[in-house]
Backbone as numpy.savetxt, mean C-alpha at the origin, in Angstrom:
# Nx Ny Nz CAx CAy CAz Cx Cy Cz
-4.58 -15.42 -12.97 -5.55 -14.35 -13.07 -6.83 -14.79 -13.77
-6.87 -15.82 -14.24 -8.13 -16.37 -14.93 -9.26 -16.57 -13.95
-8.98 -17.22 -12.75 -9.61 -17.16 -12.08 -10.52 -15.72 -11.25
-9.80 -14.75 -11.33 -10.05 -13.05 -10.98 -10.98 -13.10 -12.52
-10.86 -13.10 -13.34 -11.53 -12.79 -15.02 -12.53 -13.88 -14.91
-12.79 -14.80 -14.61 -13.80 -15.71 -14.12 -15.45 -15.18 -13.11
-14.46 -14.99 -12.12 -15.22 -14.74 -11.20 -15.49 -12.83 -11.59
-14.70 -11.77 -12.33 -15.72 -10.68 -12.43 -16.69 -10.77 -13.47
-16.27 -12.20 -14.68 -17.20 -11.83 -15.49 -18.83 -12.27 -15.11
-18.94 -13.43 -13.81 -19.96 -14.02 -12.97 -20.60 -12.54 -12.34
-19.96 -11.89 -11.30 -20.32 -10.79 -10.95 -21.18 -9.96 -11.31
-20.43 -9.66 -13.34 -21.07 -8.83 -13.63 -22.15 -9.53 -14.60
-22.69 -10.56 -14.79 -23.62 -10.75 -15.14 -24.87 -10.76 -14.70
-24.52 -10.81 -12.91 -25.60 -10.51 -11.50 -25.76 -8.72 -11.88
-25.19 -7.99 -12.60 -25.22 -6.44 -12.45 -24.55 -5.89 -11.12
-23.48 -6.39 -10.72 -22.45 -6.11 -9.96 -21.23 -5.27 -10.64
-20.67 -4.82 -9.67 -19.06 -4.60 -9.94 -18.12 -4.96 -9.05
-17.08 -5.65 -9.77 -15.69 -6.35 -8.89 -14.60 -5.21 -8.76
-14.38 -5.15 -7.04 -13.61 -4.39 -5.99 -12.99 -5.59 -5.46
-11.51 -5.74 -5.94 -10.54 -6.57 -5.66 -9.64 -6.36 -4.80
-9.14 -7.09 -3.78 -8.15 -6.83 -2.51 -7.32 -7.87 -2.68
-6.15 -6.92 -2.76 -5.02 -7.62 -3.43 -3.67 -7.32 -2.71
-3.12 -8.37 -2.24 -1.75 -7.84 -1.22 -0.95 -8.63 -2.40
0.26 -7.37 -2.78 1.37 -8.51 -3.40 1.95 -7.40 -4.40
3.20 -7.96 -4.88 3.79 -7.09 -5.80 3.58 -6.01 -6.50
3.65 -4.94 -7.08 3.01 -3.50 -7.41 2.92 -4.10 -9.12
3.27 -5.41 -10.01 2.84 -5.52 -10.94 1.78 -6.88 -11.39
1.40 -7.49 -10.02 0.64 -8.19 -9.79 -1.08 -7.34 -10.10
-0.51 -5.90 -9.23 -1.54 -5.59 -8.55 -2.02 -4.84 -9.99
-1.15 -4.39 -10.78 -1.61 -3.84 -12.16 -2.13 -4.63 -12.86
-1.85 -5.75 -12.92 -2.35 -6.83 -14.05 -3.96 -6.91 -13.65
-3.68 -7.39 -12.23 -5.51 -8.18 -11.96 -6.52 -6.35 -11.87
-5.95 -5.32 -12.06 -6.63 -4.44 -12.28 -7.49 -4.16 -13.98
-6.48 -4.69 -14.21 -6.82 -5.05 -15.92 -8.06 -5.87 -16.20
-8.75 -6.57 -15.13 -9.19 -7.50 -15.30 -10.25 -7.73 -14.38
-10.76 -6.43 -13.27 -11.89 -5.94 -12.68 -12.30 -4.83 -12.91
-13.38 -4.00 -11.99 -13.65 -2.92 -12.32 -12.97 -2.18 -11.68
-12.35 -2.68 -9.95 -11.83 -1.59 -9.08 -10.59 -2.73 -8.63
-9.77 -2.23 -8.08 -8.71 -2.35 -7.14 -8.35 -1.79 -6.28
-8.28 -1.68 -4.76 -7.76 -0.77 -3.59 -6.19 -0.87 -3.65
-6.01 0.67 -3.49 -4.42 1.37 -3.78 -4.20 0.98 -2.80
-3.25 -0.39 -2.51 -3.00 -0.60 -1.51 -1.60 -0.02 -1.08
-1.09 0.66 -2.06 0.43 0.84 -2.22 0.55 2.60 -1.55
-0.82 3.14 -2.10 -0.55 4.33 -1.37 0.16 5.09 -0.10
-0.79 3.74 0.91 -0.36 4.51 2.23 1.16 4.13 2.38
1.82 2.99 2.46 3.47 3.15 2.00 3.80 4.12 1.41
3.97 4.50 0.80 4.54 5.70 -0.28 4.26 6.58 0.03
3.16 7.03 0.65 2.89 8.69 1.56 3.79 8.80 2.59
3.79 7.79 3.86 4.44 7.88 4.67 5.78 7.96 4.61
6.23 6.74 3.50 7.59 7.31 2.99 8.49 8.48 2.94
7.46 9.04 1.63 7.77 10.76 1.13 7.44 11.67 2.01
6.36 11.68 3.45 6.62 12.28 4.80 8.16 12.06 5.66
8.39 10.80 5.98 9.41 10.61 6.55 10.66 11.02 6.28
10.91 11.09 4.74 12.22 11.17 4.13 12.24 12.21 3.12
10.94 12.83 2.59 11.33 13.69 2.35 11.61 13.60 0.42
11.47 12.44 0.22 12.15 11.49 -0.81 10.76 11.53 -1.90
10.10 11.84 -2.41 8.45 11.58 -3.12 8.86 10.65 -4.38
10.24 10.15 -4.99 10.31 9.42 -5.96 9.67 8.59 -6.32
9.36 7.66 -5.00 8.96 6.16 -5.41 6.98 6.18 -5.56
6.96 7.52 -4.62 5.26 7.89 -4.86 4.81 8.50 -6.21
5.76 8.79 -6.68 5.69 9.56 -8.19 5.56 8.80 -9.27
6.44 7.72 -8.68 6.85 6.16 -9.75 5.46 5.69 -9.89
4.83 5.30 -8.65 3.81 5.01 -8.60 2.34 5.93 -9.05
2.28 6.91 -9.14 1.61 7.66 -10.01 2.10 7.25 -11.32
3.01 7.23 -11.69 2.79 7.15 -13.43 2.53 5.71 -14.07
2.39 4.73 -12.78 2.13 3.41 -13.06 0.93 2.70 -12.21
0.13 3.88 -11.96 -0.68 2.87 -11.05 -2.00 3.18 -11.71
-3.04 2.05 -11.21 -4.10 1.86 -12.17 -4.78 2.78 -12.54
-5.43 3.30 -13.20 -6.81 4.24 -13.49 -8.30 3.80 -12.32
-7.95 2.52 -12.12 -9.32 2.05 -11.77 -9.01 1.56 -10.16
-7.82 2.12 -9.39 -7.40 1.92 -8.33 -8.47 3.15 -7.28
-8.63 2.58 -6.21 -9.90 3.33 -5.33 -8.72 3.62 -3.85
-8.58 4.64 -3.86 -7.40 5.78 -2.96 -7.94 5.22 -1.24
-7.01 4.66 -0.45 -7.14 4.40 0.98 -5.53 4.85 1.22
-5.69 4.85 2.69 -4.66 5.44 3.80 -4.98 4.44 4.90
-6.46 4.22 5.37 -6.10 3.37 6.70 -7.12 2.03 6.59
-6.72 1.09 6.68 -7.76 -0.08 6.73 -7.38 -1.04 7.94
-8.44 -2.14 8.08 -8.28 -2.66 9.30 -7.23 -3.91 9.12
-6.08 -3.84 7.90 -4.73 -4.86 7.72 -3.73 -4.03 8.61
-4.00 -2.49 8.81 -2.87 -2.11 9.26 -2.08 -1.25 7.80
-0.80 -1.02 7.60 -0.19 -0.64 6.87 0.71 -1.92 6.00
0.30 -1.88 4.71 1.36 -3.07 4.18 2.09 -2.59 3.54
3.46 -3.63 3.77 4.44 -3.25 3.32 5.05 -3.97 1.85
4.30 -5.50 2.16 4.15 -6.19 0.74 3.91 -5.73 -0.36
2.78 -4.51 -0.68 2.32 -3.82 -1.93 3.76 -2.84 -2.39
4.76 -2.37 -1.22 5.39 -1.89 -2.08 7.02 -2.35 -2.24
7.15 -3.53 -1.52 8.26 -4.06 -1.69 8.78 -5.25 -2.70
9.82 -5.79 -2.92 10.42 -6.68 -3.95 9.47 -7.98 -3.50
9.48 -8.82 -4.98 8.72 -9.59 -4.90 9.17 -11.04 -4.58
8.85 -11.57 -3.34 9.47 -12.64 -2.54 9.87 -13.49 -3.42
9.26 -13.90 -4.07 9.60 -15.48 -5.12 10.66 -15.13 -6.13
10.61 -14.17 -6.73 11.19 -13.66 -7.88 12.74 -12.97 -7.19
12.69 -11.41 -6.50 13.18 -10.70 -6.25 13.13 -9.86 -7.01
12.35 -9.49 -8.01 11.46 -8.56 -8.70 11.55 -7.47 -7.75
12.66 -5.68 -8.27 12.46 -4.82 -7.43 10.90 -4.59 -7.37
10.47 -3.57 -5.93 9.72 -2.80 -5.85 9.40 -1.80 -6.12
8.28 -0.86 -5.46 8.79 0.79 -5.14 9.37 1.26 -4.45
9.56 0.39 -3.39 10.63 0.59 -2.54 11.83 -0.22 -2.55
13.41 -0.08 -2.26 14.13 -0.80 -1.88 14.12 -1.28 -0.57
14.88 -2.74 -0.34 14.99 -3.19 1.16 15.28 -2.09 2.27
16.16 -1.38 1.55 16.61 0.04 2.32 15.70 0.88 2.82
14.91 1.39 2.01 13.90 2.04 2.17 12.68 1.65 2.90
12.38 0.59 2.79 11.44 0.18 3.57 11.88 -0.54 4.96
13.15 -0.86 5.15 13.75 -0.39 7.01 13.50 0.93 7.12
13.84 1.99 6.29 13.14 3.32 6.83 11.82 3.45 7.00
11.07 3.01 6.60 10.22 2.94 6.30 8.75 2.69 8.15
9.41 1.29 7.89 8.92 0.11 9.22 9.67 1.15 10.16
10.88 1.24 10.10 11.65 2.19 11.51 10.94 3.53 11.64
10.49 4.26 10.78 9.68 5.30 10.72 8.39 5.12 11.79
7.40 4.19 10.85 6.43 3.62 11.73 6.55 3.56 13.04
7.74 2.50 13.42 7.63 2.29 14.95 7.97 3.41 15.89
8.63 4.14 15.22 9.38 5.57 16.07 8.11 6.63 15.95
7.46 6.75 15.18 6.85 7.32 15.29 5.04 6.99 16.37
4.81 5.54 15.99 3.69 4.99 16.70 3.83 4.72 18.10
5.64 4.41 18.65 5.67 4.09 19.53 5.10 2.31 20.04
4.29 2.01 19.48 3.51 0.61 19.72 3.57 -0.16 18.82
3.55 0.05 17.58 3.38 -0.75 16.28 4.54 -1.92 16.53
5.42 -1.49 17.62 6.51 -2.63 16.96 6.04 -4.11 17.75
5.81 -3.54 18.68 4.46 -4.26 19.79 3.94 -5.56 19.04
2.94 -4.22 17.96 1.63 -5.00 17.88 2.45 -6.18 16.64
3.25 -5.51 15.53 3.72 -6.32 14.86 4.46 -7.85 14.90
4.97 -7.69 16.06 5.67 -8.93 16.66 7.29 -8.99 16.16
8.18 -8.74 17.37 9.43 -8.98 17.11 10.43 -9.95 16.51
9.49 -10.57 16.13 9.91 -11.92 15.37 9.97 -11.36 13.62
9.35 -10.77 13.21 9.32 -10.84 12.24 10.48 -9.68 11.71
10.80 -9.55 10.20 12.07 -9.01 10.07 11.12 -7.85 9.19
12.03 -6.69 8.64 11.45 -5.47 8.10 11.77 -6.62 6.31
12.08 -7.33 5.90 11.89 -7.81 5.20 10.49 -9.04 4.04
10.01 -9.26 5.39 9.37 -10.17 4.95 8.08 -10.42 6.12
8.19 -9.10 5.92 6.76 -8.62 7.12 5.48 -8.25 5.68
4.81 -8.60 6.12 3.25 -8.40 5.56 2.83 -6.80 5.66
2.68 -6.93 6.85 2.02 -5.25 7.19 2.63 -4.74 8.47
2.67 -3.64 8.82 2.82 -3.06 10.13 1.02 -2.58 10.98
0.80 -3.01 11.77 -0.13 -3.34 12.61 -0.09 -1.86 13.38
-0.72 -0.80 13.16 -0.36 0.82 13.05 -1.69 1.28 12.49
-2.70 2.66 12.71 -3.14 3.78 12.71 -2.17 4.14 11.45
-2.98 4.84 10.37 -2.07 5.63 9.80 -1.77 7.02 10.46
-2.60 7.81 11.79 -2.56 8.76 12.34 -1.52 8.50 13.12
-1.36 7.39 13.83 -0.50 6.71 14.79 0.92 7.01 14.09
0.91 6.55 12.58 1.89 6.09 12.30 2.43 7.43 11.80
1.70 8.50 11.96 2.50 9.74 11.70 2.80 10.41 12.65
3.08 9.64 13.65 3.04 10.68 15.23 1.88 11.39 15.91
0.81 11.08 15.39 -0.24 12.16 15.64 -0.03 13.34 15.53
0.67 13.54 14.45 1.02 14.82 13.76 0.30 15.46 12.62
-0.97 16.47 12.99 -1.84 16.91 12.51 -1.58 17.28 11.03
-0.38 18.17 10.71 -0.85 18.79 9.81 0.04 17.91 8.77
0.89 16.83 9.34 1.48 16.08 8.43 0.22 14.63 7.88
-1.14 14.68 8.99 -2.17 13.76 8.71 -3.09 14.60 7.50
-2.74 16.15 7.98 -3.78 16.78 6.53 -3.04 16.58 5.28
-1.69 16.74 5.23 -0.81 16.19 4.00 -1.50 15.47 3.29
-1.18 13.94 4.10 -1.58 12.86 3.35 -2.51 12.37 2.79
-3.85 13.34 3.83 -4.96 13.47 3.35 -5.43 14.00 2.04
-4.52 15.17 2.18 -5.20 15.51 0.30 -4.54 14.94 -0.22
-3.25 14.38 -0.42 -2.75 13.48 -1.57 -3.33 12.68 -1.67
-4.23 11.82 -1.24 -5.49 10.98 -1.32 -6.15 11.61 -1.82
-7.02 12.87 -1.25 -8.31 13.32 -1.58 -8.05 13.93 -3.24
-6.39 14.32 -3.52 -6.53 14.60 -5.27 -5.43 13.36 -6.07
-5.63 12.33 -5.08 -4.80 11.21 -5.90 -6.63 10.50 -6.68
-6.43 10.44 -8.15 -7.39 9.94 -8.88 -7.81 8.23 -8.21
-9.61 8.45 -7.90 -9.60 7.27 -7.38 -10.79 7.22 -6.08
């Protein structure tokens, strides 16, 4: 992380501010927040779709009481949906916010619901040690309107 504390303190001596994009463990992603001005919630859109699918809001709750102050609220970007921000951490096995379990519900959600994502993702890869799912977050809710306004305000009053 020295290198992240390096390069914002360069930034901000131009009169900038550092907006960090960060795929990887949910206590990775706290630390190097410590240590810019912004971070993108990358963990969000997992955890919405989750607590849509299942019904389950635990692990989105978890993540409210641990996620940054200085985290900036997204749902859809052009990675697709990742699944890395909220799963165990490859090297370590450091749980997640999600369990392995949960995030086969998760990816299986996605594809049943997008219909294509499993497509775009590539069948090669396992619900384990997949990066992102390659998915619309609209897509990935079925194009199901009022479950897309849901998620929407949990964004629009998730701080951020």
């Amino acid at each position: 992380f020295d290198f992240i504390a390096d390069m914002t303190e360069r930034i901000h001596t131009r009169g900038m501010s550092a907006l960090v994009e960060v795929h990887s463990h949910v206590d990775s992603q706290v630390k190097i927040a410590q240590t810019v001005d912004r971070v993108y919630d990358f963990a969000l859109p997992p955890l919405v779709l989750y607590a849509l699918y299942t019904g389950d809001a635990a692990p989105l709750l978890r993540w409210f009481e641990i996620r940054p102050e200085n985290a900036v609220t997204v749902l859809d970007t052009h990675d697709g949906i990742g699944v890395i921000d909220v799963g165990p951490d490859a090297a370590t096995g450091k749980p997640g916010l999600l369990n392995p379990q949960q995030i086969d519900q998760l990816v299986e959600g996605i594809h049943n619901a997008s219909q294509t994502s499993k497509l775009a993702t590539g069948t090669a890869a396992s619900n384990l040690d997949l990066y992102q799912v390659n998915c619309t977050f609209y897509d990935a809710l079925g194009k199901n309107d009022d479950a897309y306004i849901i998620a929407r305000a949990v964004q629009f009053f998730t701080p951020g």
